[in-house]
DSSP file (Angstrom, degrees, kcal/mol; ACC not computed):
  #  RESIDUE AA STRUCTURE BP1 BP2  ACC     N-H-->O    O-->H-N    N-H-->O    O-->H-N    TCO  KAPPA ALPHA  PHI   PSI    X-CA   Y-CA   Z-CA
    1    1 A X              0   0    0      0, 0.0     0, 0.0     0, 0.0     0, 0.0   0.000 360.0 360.0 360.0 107.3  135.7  114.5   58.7
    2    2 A X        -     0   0    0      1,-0.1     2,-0.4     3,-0.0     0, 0.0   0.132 360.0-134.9   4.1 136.7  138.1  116.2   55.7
    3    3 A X        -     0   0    0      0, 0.0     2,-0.5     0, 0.0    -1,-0.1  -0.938  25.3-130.5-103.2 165.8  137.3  119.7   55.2
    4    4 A X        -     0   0    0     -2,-0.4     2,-0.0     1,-0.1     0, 0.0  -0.829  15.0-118.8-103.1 133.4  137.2  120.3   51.3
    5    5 A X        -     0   0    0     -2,-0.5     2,-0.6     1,-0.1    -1,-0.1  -0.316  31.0-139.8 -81.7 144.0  138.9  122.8   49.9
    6    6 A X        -     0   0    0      4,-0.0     2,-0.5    -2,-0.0     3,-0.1  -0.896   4.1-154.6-114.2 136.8  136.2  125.4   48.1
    7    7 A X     >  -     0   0    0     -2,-0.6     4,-0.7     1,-0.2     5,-0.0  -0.790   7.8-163.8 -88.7 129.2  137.1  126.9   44.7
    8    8 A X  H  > S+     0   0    0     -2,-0.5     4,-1.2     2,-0.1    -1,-0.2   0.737  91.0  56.9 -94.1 -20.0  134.8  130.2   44.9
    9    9 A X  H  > S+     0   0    0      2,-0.2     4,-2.1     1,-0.1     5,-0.1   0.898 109.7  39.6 -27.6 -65.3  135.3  130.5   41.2
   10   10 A X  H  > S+     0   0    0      2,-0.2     4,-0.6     3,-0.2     5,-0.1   0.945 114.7  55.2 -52.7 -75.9  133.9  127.1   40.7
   11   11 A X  H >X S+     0   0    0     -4,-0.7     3,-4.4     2,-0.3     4,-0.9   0.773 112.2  47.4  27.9-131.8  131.1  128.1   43.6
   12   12 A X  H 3X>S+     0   0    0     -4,-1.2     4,-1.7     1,-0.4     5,-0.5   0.381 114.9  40.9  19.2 -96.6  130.3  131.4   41.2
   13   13 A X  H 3<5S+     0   0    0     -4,-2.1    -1,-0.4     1,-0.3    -2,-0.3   0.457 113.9  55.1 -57.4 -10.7  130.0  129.5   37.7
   14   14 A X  H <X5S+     0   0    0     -3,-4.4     4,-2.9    -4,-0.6    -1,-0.3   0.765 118.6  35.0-100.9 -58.8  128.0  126.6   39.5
   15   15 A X  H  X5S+     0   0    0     -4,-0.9     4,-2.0     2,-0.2    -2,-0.3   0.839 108.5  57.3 -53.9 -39.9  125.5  129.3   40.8
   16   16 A X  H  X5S+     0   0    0     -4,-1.7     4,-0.8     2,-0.2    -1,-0.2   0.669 113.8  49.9 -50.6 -30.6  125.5  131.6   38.0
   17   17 A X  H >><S+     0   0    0     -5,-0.5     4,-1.7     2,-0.2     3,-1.3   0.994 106.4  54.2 -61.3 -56.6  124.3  128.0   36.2
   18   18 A X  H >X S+     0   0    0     -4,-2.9     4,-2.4     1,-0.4     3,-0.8   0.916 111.1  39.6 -74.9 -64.9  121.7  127.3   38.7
   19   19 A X  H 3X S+     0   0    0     -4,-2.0     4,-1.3     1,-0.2    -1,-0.4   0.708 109.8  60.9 -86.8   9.6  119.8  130.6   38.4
   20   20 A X  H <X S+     0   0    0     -3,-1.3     4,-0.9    -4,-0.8    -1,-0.2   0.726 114.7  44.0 -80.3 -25.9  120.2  130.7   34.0
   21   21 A X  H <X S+     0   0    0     -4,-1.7     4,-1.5    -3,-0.8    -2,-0.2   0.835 113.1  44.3 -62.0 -39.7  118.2  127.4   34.6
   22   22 A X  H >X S+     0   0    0     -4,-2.4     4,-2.8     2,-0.2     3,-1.3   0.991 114.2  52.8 -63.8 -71.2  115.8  128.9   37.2
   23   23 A X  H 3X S+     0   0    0     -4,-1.3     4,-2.3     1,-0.3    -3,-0.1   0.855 108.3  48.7 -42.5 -55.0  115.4  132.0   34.8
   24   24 A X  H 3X S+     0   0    0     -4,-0.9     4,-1.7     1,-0.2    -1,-0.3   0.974 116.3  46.2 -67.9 -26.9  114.5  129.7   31.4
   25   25 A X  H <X S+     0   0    0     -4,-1.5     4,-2.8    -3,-1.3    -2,-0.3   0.910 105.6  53.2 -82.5 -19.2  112.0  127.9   33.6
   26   26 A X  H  X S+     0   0    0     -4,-2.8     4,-2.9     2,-0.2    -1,-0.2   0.934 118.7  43.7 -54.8 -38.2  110.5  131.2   35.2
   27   27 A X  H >X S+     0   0    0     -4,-2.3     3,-1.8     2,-0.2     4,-0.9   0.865 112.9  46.9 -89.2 -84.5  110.0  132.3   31.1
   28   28 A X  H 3X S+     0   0    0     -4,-1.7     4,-2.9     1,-0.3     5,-0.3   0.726 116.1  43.8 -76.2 -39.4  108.7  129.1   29.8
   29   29 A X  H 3X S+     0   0    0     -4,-2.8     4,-0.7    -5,-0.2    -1,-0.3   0.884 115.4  52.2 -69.6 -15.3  106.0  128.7   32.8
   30   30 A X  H XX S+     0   0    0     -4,-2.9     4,-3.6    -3,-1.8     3,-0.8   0.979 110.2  48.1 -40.3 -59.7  105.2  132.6   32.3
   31   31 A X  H 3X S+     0   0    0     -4,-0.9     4,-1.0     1,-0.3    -2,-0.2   0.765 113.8  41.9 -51.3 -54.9  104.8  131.6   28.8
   32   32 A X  H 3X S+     0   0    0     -4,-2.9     4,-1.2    -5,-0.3     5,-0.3   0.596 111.9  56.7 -63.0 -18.4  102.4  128.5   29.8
   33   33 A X  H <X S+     0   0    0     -3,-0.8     4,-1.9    -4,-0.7    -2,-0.2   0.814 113.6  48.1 -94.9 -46.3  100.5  130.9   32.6
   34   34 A X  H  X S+     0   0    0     -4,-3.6     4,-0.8    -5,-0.3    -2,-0.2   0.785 109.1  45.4 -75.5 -17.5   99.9  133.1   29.3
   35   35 A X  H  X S+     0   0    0     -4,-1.0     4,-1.7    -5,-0.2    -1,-0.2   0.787 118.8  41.2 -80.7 -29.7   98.8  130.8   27.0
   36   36 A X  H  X S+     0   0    0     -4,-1.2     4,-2.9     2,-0.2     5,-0.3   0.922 104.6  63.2 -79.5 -55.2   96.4  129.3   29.3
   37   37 A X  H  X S+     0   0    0     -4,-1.9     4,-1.3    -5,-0.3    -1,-0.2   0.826 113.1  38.5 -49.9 -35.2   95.2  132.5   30.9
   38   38 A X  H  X S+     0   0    0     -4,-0.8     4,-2.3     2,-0.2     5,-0.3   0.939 107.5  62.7 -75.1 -32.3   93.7  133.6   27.1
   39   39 A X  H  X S+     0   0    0     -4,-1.7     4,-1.6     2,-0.2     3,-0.3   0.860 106.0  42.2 -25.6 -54.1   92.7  130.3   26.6
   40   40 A X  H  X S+     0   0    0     -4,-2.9     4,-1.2     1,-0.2     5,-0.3   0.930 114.9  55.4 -68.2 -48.0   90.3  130.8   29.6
   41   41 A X  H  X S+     0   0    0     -4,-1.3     4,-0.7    -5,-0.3    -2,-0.2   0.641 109.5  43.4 -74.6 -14.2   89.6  134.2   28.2
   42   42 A X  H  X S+     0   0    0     -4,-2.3     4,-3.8    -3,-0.3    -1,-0.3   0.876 109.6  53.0 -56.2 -53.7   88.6  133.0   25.1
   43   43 A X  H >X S+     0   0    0     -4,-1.6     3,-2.1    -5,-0.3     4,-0.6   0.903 111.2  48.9 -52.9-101.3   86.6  130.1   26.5
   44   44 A X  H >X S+     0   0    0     -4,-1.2     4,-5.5     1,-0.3     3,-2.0   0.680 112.4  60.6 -11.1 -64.7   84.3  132.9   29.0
   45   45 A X  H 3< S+     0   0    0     -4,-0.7    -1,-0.3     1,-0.3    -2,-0.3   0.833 105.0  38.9 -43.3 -63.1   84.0  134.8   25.7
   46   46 A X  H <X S+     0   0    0     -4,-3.8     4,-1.1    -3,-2.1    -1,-0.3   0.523 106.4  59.4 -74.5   3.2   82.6  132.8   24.2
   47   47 A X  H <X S+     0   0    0     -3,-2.0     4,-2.4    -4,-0.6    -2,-0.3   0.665 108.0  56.7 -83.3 -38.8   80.1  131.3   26.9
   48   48 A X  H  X S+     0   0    0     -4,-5.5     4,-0.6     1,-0.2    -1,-0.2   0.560  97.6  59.0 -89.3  26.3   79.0  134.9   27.0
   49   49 A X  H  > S+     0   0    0     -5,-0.2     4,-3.7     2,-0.2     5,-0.2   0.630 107.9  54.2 -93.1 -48.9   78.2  134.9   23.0
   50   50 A X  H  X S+     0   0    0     -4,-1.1     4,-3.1     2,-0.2     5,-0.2   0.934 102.0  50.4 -60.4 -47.9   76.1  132.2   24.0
   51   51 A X  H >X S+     0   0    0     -4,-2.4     3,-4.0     1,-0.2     4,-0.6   0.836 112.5  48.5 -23.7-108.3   74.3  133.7   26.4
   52   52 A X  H >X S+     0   0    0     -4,-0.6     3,-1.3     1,-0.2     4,-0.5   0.399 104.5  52.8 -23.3 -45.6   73.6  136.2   24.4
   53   53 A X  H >X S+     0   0    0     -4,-3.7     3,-0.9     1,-0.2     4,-0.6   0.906 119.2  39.2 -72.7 -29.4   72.5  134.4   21.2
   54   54 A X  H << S+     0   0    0     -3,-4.0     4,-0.3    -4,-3.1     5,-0.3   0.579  97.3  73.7-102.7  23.9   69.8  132.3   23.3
   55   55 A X  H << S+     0   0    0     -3,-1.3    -1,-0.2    -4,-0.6    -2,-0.2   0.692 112.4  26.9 -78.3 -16.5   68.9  134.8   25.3
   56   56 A X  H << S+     0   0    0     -3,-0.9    -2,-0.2    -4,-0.5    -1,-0.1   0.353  91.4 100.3-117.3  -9.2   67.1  136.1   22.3
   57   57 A X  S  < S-     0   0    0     -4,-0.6    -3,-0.1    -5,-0.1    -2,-0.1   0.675  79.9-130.6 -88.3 -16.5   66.4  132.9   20.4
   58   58 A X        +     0   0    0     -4,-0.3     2,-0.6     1,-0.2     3,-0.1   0.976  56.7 145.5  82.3  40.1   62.4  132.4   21.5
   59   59 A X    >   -     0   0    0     -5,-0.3     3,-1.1     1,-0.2     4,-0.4  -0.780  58.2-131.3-108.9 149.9   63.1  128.6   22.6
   60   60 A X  T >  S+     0   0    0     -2,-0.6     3,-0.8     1,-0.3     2,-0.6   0.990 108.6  63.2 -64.8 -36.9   61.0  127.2   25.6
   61   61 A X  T 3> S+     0   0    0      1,-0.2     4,-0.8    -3,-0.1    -1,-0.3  -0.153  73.5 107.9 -83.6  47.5   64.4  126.0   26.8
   62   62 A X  H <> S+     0   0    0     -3,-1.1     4,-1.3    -2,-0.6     5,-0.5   0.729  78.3  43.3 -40.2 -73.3   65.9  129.5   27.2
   63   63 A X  H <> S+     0   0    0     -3,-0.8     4,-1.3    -4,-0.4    -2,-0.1   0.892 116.3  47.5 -51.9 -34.7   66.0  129.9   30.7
   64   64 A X  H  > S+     0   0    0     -4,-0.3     4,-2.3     2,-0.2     5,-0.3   0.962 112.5  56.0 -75.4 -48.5   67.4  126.2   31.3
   65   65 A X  H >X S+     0   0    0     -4,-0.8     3,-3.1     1,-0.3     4,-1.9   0.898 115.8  31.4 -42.6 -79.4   70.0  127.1   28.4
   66   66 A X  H 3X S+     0   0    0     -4,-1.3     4,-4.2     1,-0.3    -1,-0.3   0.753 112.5  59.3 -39.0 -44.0   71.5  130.3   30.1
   67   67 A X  H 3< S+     0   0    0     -4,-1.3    -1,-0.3    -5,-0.5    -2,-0.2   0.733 105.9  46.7 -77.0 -12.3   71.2  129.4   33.2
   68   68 A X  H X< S+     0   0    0     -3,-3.1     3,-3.3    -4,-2.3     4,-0.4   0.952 122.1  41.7 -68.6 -50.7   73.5  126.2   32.5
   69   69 A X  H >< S+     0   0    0     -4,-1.9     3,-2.5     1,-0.3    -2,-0.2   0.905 103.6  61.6 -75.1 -46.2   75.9  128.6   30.7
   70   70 A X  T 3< S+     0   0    0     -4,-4.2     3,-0.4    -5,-0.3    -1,-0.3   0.552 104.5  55.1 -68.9   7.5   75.5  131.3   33.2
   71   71 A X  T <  S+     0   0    0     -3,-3.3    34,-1.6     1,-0.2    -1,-0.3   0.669  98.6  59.0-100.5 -20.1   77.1  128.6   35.6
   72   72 A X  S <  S+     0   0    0     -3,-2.5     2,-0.4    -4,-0.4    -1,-0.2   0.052  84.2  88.8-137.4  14.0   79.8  128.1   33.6
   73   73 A X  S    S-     0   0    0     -3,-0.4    -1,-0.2   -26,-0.1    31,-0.0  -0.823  85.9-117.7-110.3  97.3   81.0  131.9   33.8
   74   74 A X        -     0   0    0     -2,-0.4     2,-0.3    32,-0.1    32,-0.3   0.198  30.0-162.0 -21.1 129.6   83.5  132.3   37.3
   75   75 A X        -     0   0    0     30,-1.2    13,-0.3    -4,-0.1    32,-0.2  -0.973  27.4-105.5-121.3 133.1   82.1  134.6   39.9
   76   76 A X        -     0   0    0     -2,-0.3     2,-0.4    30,-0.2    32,-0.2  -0.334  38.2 -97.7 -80.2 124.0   84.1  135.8   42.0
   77   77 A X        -     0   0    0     30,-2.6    10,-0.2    -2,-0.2    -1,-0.2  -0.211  24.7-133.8 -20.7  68.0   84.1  134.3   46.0
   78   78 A X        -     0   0    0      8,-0.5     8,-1.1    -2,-0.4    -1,-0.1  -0.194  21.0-136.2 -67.1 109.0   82.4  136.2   48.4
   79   79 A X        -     0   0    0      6,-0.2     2,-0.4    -2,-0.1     6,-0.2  -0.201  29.7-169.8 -24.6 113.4   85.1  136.6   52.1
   80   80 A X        -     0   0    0      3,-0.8    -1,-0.1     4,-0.3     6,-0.0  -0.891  30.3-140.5-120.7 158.9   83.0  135.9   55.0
   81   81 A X  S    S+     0   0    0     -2,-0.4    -1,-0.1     1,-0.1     3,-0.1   0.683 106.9  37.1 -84.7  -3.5   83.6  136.4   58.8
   82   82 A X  S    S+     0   0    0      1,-0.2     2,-0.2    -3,-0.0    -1,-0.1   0.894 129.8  25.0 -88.4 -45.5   81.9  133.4   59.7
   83   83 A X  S    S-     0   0    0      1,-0.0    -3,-0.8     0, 0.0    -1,-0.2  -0.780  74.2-135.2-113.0 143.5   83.0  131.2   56.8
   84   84 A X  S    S+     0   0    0     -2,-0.2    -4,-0.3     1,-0.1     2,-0.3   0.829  85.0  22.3-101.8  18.5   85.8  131.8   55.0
   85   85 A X        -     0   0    0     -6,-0.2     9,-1.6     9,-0.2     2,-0.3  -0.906  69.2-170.4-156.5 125.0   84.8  131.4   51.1
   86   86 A X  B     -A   93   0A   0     -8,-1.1    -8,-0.5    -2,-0.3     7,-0.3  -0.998  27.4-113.5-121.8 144.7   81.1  131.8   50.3
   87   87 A X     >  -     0   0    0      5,-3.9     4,-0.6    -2,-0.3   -11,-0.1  -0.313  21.0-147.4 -70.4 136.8   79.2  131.0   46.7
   88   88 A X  T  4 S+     0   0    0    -13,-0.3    -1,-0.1     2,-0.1   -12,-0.1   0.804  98.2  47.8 -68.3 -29.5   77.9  134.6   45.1
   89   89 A X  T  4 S-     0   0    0    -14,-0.1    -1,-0.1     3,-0.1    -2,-0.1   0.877 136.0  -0.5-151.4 -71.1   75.2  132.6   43.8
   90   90 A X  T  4 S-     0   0    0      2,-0.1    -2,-0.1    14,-0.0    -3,-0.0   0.644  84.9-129.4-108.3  -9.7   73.8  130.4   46.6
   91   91 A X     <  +     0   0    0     -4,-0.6     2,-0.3     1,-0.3    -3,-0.1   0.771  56.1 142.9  60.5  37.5   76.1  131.4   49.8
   92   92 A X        -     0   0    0      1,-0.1    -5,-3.9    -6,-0.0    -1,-0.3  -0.684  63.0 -90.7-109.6 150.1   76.9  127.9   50.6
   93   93 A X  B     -A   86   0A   0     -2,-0.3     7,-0.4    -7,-0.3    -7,-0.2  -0.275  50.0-162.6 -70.2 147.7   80.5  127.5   51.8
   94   94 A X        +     0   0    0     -9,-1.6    -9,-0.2     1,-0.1   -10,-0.1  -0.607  35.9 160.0-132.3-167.1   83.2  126.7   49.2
   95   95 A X        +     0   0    0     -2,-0.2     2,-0.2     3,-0.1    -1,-0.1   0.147  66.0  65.6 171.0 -25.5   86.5  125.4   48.9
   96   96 A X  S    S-     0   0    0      2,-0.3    10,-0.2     1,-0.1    -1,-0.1  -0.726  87.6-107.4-143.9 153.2   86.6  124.3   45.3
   97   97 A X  S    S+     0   0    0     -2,-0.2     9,-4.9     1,-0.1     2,-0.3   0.931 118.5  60.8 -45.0 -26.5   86.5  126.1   41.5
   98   98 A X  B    S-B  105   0B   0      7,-0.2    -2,-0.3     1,-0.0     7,-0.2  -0.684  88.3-141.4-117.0 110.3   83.0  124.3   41.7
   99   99 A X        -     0   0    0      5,-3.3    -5,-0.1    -2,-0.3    -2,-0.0  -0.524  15.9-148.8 -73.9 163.4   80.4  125.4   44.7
  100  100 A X  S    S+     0   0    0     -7,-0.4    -1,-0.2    -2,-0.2    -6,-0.1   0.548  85.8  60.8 -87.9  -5.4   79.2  122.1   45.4
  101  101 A X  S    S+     0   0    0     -8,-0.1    -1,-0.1     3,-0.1    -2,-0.1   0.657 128.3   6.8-129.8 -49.7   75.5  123.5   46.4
  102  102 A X  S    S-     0   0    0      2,-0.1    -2,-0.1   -31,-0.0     3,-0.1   0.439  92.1-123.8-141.5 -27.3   74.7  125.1   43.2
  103  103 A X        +     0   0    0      1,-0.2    -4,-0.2    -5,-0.1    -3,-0.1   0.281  53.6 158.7  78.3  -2.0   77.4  124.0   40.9
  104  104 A X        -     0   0    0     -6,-0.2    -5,-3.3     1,-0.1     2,-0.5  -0.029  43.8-119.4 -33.2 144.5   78.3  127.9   40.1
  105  105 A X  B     -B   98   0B   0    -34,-1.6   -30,-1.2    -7,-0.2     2,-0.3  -0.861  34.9-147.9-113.3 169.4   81.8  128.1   38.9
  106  106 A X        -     0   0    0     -9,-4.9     2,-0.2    -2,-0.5   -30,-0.2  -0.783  20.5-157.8-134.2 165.5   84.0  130.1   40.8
  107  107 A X              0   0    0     -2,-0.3   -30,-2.6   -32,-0.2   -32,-0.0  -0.850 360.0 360.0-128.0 138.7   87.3  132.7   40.9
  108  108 A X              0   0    0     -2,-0.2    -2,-0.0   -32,-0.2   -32,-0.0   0.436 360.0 360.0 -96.4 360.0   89.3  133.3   43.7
């Protein structure tokens, strides 16, 4: 087998390419990680508006209301030694945004 002669120049300018491509895609998924991440904070924001407004609204289906909605605001995993992800809400082992046991949804 040839060896091939290497231009380090070439080498240089090939690499310098490489990471001004890595670089625009680091900034455009930042970009996408920031749009989504208020998107979510909107979303939560306004699940807890809801709350609030039927927490107060004198309907018999009050408790069912909230408590669907209060499912639908992420609490964060409880770290076990036994298990290694447990639900805040029912303590059933998790794995998933969703406990599967209670349906809570959940943050890691």
């Amino acid at each position: 087998m040839p060896f091939h002669k290497i231009d380090p120049e070439e080498e240089i300018r090939k690499a310098i390419k490489k990471n001004l491509e890595l670089a625009k895609e680091i900034e455009k998924a930042d970009a996408e990680y920031k749009e989504l991440k208020a998107r979510k904070e909107n979303t939560d924001k306004e699940i807890k508006k809801a709350i609030e407004y039927f927490n107060g609204y004198g309907s018999p289906y009050d408790e069912l209301v909230i408590g669907i909605l209060e499912k639908q605001v992420p609490k964060k995993v409880i770290r076990t030694k036994t298990i290694s992800q447990a639900c805040p809400v029912c303590k059933s082992a998790v794995n998933w945004k969703y406990c599967s046991n209670c349906g809570q949804r959940l943050t890691y």
